[in-house]
C-alpha positions as CSV (number, residue, x, y, z in Angstrom):
1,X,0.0,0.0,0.0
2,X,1.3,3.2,-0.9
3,X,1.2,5.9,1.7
4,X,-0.8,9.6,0.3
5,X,2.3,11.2,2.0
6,X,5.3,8.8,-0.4
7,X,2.6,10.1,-3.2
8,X,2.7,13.3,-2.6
9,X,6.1,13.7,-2.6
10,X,6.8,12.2,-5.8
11,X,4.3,14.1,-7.6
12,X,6.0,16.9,-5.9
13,X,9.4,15.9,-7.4
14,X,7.8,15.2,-10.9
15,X,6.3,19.0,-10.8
16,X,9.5,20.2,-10.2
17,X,10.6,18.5,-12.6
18,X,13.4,17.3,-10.0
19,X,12.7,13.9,-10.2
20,X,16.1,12.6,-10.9
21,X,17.9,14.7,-7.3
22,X,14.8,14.1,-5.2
23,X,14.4,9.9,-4.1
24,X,11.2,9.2,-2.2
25,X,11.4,6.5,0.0
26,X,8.1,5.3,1.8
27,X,9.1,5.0,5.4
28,X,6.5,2.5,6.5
29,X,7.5,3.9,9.9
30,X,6.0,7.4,11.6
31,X,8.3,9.7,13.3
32,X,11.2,8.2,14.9
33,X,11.9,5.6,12.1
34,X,11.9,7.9,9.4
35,X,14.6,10.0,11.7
36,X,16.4,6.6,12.0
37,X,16.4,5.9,8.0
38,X,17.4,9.8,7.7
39,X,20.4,9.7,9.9
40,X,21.2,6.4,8.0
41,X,20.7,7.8,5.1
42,X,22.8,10.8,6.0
43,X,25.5,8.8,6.9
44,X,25.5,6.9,3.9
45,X,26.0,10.1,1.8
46,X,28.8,11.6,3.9
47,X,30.8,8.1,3.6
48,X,30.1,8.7,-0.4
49,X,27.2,6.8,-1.8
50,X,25.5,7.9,-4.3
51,X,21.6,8.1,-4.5
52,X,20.9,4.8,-6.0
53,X,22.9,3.2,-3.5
54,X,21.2,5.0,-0.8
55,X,17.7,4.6,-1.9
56,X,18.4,1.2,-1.8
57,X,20.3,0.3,1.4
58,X,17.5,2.2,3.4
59,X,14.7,0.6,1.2
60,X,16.1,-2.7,3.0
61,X,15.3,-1.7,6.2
62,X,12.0,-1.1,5.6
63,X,9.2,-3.9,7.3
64,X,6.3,-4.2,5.5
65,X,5.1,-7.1,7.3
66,X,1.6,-6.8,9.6
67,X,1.3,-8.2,12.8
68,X,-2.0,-9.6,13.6
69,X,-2.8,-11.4,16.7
């Protein structure tokens, strides 16, 4: 399920026509994960990834999985 806020931002990067420097990732998390994958991400740039390799380390840490009791 995609979130209104990851679709939001893209469109947002497509109007700007900055779709290429701006990488949406959808969280899956609320506040302090997002910081979490920021800080990661962050860190990940300063060591010098570039943005593919970024999206995709924080994309794996990402839990889509439900718990249901």
């Amino acid at each position: 399920m995609v979130s209104v806020c990851y679709n939001n931002m893209r469109l947002a990067a497509e109007d700007l026509e900055m779709e290429n420097r701006v990488h949406v990732i959808d969280s899956a998390n609320l506040s302090t994960g997002i910081g979490l994958q920021v800080l990661y991400a962050a860190e990940l740039a300063a060591s010098g990834k570039d943005a593919k390799d970024i999206v995709k380390a924080v994309s794996s840490t990402i839990c889509y999985d439900i718990i249901t009791k």
